[in-house]
C-alpha positions in Angstrom: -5.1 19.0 26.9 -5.5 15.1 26.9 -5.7 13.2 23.8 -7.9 10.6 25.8 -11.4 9.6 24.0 -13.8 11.6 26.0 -16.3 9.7 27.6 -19.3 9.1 25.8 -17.1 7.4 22.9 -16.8 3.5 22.8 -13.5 2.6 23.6 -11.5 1.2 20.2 -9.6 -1.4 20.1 -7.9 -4.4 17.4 -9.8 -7.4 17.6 -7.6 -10.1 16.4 -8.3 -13.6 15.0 -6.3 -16.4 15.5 -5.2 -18.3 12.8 -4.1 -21.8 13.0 -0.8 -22.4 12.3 1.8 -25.4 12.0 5.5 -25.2 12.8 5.2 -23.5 16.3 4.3 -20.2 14.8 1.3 -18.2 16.4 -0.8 -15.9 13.9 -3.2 -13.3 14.3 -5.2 -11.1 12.1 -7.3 -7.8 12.1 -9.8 -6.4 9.4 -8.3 -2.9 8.6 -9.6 -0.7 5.9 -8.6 -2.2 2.7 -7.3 -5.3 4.2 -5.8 -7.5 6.9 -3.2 -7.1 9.3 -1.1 -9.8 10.0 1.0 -10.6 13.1 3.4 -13.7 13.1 5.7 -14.6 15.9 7.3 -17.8 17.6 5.3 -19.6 20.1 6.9 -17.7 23.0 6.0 -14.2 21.0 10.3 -13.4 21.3 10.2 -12.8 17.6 7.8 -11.8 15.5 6.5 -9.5 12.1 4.1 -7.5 11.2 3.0 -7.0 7.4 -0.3 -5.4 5.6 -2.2 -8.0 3.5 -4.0 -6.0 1.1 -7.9 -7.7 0.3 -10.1 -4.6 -0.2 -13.4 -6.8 -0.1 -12.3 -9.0 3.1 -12.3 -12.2 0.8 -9.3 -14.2 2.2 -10.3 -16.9 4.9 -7.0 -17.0 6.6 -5.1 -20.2 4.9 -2.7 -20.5 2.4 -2.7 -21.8 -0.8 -2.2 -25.3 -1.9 0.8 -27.0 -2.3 2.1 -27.5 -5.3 3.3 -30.8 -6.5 7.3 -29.4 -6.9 
């Protein structure tokens, strides 16, 4: 027994978003149920993390938040 989709199905598959980044960092996201997943990694993808950012409605727009004045 294979666990292969059979072939009628449409294949699945992550499609991530690219978000722009400063400091040499690449970062991606996917829309998963109940939120985003979030890939960060040097430039050369040697190191990296993955982390759930939970945003049941989808609302975030990929930045950060403003700095504030310290």
């Amino acid at each position: 027994m294979g666990t292969a989709a059979s072939r009628n199905e449409e294949p699945q598959f992550f499609d991530w978003e690219s978000i722009e980044s400063n400091k040499g960092l690449s970062v991606l996201r996917v829309r998963v149920p109940g939120g985003w997943l979030v890939y960060a990694s040097n430039s050369f993808h040697q190191h990296g993390g993955l982390t759930f950012y939970p945003d049941p409605e989808h609302q975030w727009k990929g930045g950060g938040l403003p700095r504030t004045p310290e």
